[in-house]
Every structure is written in structure tokens, then in C-alpha cells.
DOVO-222823 format. One record per residue (C-alpha): residue in three letters; residue number from 1; x, y, z. Coordinates in steps of 0.001 Angstrom, whole numbers, plus 500000, padded with zeros to 6 digits. Example, Ala and Ser with C-alpha at 12.3 -4.5 7.8 and 13.67 -1.06 7.14 Angstrom:
BEGIN
   code   pos        u        v        w
    ALA     1   512300   495500   507800
    SER     2   513670   498940   507140
//
This chain:
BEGIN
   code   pos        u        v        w
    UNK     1   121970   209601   817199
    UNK     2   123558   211587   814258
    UNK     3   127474   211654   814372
    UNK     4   130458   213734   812088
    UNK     5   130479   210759   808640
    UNK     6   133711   210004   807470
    UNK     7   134266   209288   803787
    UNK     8   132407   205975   803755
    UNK     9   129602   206841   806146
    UNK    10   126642   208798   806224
    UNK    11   125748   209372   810492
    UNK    12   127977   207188   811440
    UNK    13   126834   203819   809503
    UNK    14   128064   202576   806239
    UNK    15   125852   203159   803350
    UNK    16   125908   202177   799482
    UNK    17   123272   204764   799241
    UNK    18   124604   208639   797496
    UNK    19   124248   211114   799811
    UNK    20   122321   213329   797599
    UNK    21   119394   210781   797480
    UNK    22   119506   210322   801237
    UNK    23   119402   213877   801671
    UNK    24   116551   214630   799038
    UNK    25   114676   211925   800782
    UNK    26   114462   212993   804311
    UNK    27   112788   216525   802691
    UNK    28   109736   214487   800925
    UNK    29   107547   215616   803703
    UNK    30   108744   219289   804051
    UNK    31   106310   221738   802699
    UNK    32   109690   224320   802534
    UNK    33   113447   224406   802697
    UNK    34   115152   227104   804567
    UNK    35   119302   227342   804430
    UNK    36   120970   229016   807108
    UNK    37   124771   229381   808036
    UNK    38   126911   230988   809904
    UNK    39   126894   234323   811415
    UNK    40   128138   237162   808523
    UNK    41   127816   234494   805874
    UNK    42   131335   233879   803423
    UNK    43   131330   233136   799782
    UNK    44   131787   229584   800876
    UNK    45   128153   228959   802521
    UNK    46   126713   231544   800064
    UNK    47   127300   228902   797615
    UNK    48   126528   226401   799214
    UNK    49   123474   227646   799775
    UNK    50   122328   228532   796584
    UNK    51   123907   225107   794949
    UNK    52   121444   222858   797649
    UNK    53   118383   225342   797006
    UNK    54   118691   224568   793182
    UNK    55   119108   220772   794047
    UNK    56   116011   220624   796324
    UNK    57   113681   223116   793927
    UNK    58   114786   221204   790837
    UNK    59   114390   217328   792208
    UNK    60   111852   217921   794535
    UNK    61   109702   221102   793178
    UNK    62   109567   222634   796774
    UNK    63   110264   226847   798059
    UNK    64   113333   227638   798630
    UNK    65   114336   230478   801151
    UNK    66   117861   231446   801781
    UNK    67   118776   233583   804954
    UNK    68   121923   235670   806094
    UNK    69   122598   235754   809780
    UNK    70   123697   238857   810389
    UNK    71   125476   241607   808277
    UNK    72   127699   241088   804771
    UNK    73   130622   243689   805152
    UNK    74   133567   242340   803063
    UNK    75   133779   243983   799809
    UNK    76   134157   240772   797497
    UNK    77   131467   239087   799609
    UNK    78   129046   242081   799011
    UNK    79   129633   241771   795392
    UNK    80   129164   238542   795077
    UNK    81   125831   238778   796285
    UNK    82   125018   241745   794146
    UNK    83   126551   240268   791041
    UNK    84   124877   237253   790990
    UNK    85   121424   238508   792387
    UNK    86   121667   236447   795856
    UNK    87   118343   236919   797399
    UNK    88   119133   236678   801202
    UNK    89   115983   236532   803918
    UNK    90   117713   238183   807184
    UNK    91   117469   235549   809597
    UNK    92   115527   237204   812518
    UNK    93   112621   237852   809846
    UNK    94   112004   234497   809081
    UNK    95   109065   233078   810616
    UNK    96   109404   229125   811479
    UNK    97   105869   227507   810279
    UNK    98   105276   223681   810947
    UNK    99   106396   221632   807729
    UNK   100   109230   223994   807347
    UNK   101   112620   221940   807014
    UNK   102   116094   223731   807905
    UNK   103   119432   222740   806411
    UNK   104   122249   224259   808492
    UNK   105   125327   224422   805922
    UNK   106   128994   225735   806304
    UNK   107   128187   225421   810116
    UNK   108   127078   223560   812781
    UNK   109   124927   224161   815669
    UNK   110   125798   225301   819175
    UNK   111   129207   226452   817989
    UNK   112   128493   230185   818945
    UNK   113   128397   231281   815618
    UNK   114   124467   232116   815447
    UNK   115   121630   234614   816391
    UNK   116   119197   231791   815863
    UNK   117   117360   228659   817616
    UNK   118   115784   226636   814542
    UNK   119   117175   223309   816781
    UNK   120   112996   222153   816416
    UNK   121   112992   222191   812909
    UNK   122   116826   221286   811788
    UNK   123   117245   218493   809452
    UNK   124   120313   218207   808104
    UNK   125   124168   219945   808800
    UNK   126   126424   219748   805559
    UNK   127   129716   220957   806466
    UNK   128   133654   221140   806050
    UNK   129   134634   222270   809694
    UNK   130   136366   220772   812509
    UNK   131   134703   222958   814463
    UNK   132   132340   220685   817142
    UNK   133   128968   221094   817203
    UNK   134   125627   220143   818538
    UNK   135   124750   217215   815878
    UNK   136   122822   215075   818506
    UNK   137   119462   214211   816963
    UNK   138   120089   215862   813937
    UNK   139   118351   213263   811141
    UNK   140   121009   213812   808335
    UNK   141   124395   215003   808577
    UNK   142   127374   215019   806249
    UNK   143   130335   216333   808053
    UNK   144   133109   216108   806134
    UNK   145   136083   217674   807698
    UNK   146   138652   216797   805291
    UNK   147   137638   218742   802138
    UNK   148   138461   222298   801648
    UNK   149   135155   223721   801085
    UNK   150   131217   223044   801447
    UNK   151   130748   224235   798083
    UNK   152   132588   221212   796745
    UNK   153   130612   218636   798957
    UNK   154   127536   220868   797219
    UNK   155   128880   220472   793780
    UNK   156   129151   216512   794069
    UNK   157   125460   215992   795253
    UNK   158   124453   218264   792064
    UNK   159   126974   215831   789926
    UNK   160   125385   212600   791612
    UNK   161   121392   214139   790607
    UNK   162   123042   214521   786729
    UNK   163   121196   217816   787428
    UNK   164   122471   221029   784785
    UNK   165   124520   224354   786892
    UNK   166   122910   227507   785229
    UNK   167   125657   229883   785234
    UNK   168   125051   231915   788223
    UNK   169   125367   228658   790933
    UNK   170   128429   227428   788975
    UNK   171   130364   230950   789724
    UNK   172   128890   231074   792866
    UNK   173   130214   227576   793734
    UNK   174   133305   228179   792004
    UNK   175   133869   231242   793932
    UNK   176   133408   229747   797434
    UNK   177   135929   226905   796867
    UNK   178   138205   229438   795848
    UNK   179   138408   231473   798807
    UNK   180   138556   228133   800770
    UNK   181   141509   227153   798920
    UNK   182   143113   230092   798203
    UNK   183   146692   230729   800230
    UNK   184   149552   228146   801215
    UNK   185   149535   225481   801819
    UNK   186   146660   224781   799880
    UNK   187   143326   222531   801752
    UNK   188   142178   220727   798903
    UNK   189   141374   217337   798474
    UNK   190   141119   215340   795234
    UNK   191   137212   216227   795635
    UNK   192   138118   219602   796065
    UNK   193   139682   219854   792682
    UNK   194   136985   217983   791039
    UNK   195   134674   220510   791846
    UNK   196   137293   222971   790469
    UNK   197   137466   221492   787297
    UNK   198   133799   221035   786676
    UNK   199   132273   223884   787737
    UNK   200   135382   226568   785785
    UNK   201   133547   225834   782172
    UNK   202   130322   226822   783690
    UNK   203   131537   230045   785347
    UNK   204   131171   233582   784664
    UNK   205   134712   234603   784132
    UNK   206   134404   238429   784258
    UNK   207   131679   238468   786608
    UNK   208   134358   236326   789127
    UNK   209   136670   238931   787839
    UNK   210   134901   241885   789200
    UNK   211   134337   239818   792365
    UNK   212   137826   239305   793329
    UNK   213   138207   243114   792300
    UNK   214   135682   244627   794640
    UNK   215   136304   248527   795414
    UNK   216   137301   248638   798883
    UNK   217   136190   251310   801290
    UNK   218   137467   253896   803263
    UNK   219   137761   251935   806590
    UNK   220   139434   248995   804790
    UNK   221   142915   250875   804542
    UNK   222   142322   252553   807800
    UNK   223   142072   248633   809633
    UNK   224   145273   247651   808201
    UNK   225   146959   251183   808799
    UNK   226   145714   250401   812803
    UNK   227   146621   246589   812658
    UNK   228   150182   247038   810930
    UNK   229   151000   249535   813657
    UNK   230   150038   247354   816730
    UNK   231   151840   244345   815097
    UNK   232   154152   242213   817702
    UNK   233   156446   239743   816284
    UNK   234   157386   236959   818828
    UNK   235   159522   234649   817032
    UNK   236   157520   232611   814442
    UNK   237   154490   233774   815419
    UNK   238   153093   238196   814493
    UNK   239   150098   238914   816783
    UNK   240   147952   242158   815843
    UNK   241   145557   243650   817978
    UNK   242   143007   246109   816337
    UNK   243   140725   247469   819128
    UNK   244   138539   249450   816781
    UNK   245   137252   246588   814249
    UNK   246   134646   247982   811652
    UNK   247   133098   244857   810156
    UNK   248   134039   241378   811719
    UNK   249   135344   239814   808752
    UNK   250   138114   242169   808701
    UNK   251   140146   240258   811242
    UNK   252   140477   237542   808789
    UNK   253   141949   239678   806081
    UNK   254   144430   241292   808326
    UNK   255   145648   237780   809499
    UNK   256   145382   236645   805573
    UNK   257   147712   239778   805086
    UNK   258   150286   239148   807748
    UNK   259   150878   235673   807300
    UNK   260   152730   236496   804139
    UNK   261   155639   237926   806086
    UNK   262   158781   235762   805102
    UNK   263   159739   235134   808664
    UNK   264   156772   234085   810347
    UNK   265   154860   230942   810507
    UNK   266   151850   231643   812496
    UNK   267   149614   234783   811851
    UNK   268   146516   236123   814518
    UNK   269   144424   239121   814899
    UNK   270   142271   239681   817293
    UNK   271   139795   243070   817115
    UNK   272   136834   244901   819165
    UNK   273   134025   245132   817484
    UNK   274   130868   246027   819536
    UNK   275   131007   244385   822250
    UNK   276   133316   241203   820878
    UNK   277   136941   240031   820189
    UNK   278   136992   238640   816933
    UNK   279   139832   236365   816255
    UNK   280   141259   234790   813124
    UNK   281   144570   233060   812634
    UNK   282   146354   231692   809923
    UNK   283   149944   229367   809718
    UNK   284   151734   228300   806384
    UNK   285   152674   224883   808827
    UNK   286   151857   221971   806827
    UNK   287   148750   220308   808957
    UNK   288   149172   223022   811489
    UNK   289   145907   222285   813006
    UNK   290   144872   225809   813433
    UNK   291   141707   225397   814915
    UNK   292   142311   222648   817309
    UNK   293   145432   224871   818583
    UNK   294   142870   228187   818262
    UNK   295   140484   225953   820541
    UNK   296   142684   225104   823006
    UNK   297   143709   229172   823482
    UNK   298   140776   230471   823682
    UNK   299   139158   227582   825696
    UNK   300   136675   228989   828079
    UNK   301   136728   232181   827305
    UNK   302   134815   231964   824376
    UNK   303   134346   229885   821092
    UNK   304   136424   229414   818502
    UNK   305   137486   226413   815500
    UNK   306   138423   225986   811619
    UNK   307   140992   223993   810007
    UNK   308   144868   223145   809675
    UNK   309   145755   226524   807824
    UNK   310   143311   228627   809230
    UNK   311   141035   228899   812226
    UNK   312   138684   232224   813639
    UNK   313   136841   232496   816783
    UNK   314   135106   234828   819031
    UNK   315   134747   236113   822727
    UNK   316   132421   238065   824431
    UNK   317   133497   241115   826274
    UNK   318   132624   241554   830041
    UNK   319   133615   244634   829542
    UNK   320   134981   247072   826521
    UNK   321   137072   249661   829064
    UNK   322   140957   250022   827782
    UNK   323   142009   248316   830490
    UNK   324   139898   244547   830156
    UNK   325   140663   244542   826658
    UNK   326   144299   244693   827567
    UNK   327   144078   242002   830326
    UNK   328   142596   239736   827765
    UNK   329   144948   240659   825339
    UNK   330   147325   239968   827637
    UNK   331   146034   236282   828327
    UNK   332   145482   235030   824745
    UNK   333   148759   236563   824330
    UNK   334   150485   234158   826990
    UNK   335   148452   231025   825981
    UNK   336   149156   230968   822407
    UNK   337   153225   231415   823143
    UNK   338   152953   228517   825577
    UNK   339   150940   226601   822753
    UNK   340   153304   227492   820478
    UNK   341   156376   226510   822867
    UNK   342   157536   230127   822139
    UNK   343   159454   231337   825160
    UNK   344   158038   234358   826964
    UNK   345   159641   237903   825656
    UNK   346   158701   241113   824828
    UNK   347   157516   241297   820704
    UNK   348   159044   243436   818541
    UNK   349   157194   245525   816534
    UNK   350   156400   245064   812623
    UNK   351   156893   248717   811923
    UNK   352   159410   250695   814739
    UNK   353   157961   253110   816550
    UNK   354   160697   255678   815390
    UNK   355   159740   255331   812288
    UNK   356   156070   255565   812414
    UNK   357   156653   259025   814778
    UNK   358   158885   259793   811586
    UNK   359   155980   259081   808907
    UNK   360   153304   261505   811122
    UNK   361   156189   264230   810922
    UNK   362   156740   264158   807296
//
């Protein structure tokens, strides 16, 4: 059985053997490698794709195929893949043929987070997350929940194989542990900064320039016009509820915005979009434990995980009529004051109504 490895184990046993070989050895038999993540891959499992697919093709000679899981709507994510010529296989094209070896990264399975079933074929789950998954029966997994990013666990089995970084994987790499990192207080472990260091020489500056620059669209400024106004500070704690969502991903930046209010501690959005609540929090608490407290919220009613600064989940919607969005609203709302130990009250808005009324006037 295949459990989580700590620092000094690989599944659960000790082992003097680098993971990189272990890994590259269990895929001597596989006439392919296919990488999957999560669903609406990040620049962190982009990389961390791309950084394993040149490790297997360059050790082992063997096709690569990388796939995205549904759509890539955040600006800087989109341009990351353009800029550096990601080739992405959407997931429900790929067809699974005997020999075919899958390596699950930035994720792990039965976490609600895919529009997949490649359980058959799975080999291997490389990942950061405290999220739980499914890892039963999986033959290799590295699970290694206190780093900051995948990329960096990437980046050390590419150091272990002495193997060169062409320019592209480097930014690529460097760019997912990045966004991991980025904010306070920082997740980074001494690994993390390893990675940091090694990979920034091999980096395309002004290509991770233009990145991190992305033109945003119109719908961008119109989410955070809609989540600013339906901001509800309770105490430490500024909820936002956005019930017209246009890409999932957004929920993250509007918590990522809010948490940088000076009197707040603990940041979450939650947003309709399609027929889902997306959720995303974020808390400036030193080992706030985000996504064992975002867990324990959303318990039942849906799936959700991450790490001690920030955490995201998801729910399905019975229903998407005004009124069972509200009495959802209205539960998560209640659970995470009680988790929080904040007593019950009525929030006060970020922006007064008076004076938005006053802004439409003028």
C-alpha cells in the first residue's frame, strides 16, 4: 500500500535510494508517459509537468504527452503557456492505450478536483498538498506536504539526474514556485529556495517579465468591482461573495486581493460559476492551517484543501436559484465564524452602501 512519504521516506519505508531513480525506474516498462493535474491547471503543475516530461524523455528516451483538465482562464497562466510554447493535450481527448503510464502531479486522486478516471493506469502522485487523496495502490508516490511548491520537488529530481534545464523548463519552474511562494507569510522551505536559486540563472528574465504582466481582460475589473461591493467584514475575518464568477481561478485572486487589508487576518471568496461555488481563502496567520480549517467548513458539502496560508475548494450546486445560493452562503458563513471563534454579528461592509449609491450618481 502506497502512503503520503515524509522527508526520509519514499511510500512509507525508508530508502537510501534518490527518488528520481526510483521514479525513472518504475517507467522502464511504459511504452508512454502522460502528466495530468488538477482541474484548470496553475503555473505550479504546468511546471511541474513540463520539468518531469524533460526528465523522463531525456533519461529514459520515451513520448511525452502533457494534458490540461479543463480550461486556462487567468491571464498570467495563459501567457505562460503561450510564451513558453506549452503544448497541452485536453484531457477528455486523450485516449488511454495499454503500456501507457500516468503521473498525477500537483494533485492527488479522488480529491474532486478532476474530469478524469486514469485510476487503471496511475503510477505515480508527486505533490505538495495537504489535501487527502486516494493514494491506495498507487506504486510510487512522493507526497511532500511541507514544501511550497511541486515545481521545487521537480527541480531536485532534475538536480539528482545531473541532467541540463534548457531555458524554457527553468522559467517555467521558476515561475511556478513563485506563485507558490509569493504573499506573506512566505511557504518555503530550505528546498524551496534551493530551487529558487538554481533555476533564476537559467531563466528567461523578460519572458517572466511579460508573464507577471499579462493584459487583463474586461471581466477581470468587473469581478473585483462585484466582489469589493459584496465584501462583509466580521472582525478578523472579510468574506466576499461573487455570484456571477467568469473563470474559476478568479476566486483566488479576489481572496489574494483582500487579504491585504491591514485589519484582517483571514480572507475567503466564494463565487457561482456554472453550476459550482468556488472557494479560495487566504490568512497572513503564521501556520494558519488554511486548508485543514477550509476542510472542516466545507465538510460534506463538498471538497475542499491546500495549505497553512492558503486553501480553495469547491461545491456543487443543487440548485443555482437566488435563494439556495443564499442559504449556502448563509451556512459557510456561520461555520467559518464558529471555526474562527468569531462571535455571531452582522458584517460590515468593505465599501458603505452610501457611498457606492454616491459613486453610481456621480
Amino acid at each position: 500500500m502506497a502512503r503520503h512519504s515524509a522527508d526520509s521516506e519514499l511510500n512509507g519505508s525508508a530508502t537510501s535510494t534518490r527518488r528520481s531513480e526510483r521514479f525513472l525506474a518504475g517507467l522502464a516498462d511504459a511504452s508512454q508517459v502522460t502528466f495530468v493535474s488538477h482541474v484548470n491547471p496553475d503555473p505550479d503543475s504546468l511546471g511541474s509537468m513540463l520539468g518531469l516530461a524533460h526528465l523522463v524523455e531525456t533519461r529514459l528516451g520515451k513520448p511525452t504527452r502533457l494534458t490540461r483538465d479543463g480550461l486556462i482562464n487567468r491571464a498570467e497562466n495563459r501567457a505562460m503557456v503561450e510564451l513558453l510554447e506549452i503544448e497541452l493535450t485536453p484531457v477528455e481527448d486523450v485516449v488511454w492505450q495499454p503500456g501507457n503510464a500516468v503521473v498525477m502531479v500537483d494533485s492527488q486522486p479522488n480529491t474532486g478536483r478532476h474530469t478524469f478516471d486514469a485510476s487503471d493506469s496511475l503510477y505515480a502522485v508527486i505533490d505538495h498538498h495537504e489535501t487527502p487523496g486516494d493514494l491506495q495502490d498507487v506504486p510510487f508516490v512522493d507526497v511532500r506536504r511541507n514544501l511550497g511548491a511541486t515545481c521545487s520537488l521537480v527541480t531536485r529530481y532534475l538536480r539528482e539526474q545531473d541532467i541540463q534545464v534548457p531555458t524554457q523548463i527553468a522559467t517555467a519552474l521558476l515561475y511556478g514556485i513563485e506563485t507558490e511562494l509569493d504573499g506573506y507569510p512566505r511557504e518555503a522551505s530550505p528546498l524551496d529556495d534551493s530551487a529558487l536559486l538554481f533555476l533564476y540563472p537559467l531563466a528567461d528574465k523578460d519572458v517572466l517579465a511579460r508573464i507577471r504582466n499579462a493584459r487583463l481582460p474586461h471581466p477581470y475589473f468587473e469581478c473585483i468591482l462585484q466582489a469589493l461591493q459584496s465584501s462583509f467584514i466580521y472582525d478578523r475575518l472579510i468574506i466576499s461573495w461573487v455570484n456571477d464568477l467568469p473563470q474559476p481561478e478568479q476566486a483566488a485572486e479576489v481572496a489574494d486581493f483582500l487579504i491585504r487589508y491591514e485589519e484582517v487576518e483571514w480572507a475567503f471568496c466564494a463565487g457561482v460559476h456554472e453550476d459550482r461555488l468556488i472557494l479560495s481563502m487566504r490568512t497572513v496567520k503564521h501556520q494558519g492551517r488554511a486548508g485543514e480549517l477550509l476542510r472542516q467548513v466545507v465538510g460534506k458539502l463538498g471538497k475542499a484543501g491546500g495549505h497553512h496560508r492558503r486553501a480553495g475548494g469547491m461545491i456543487e450546486l443543487p440548485s443555482t436559484a437566488p435563494s439556495a445560493i443564499e442559504d449556502i452562503q448563509a451556512e459557510l458563513r456561520r461555520r467559518l465564524l464558529k471555526a474562527l471563534h468569531i462571535d455571531e454579528c452582522r458584517g460590515q461592509r468593505l465599501v458603505a452602501l452610501r457611498e457606492m449609491l454616491q459613486n453610481l450618481q456621480t
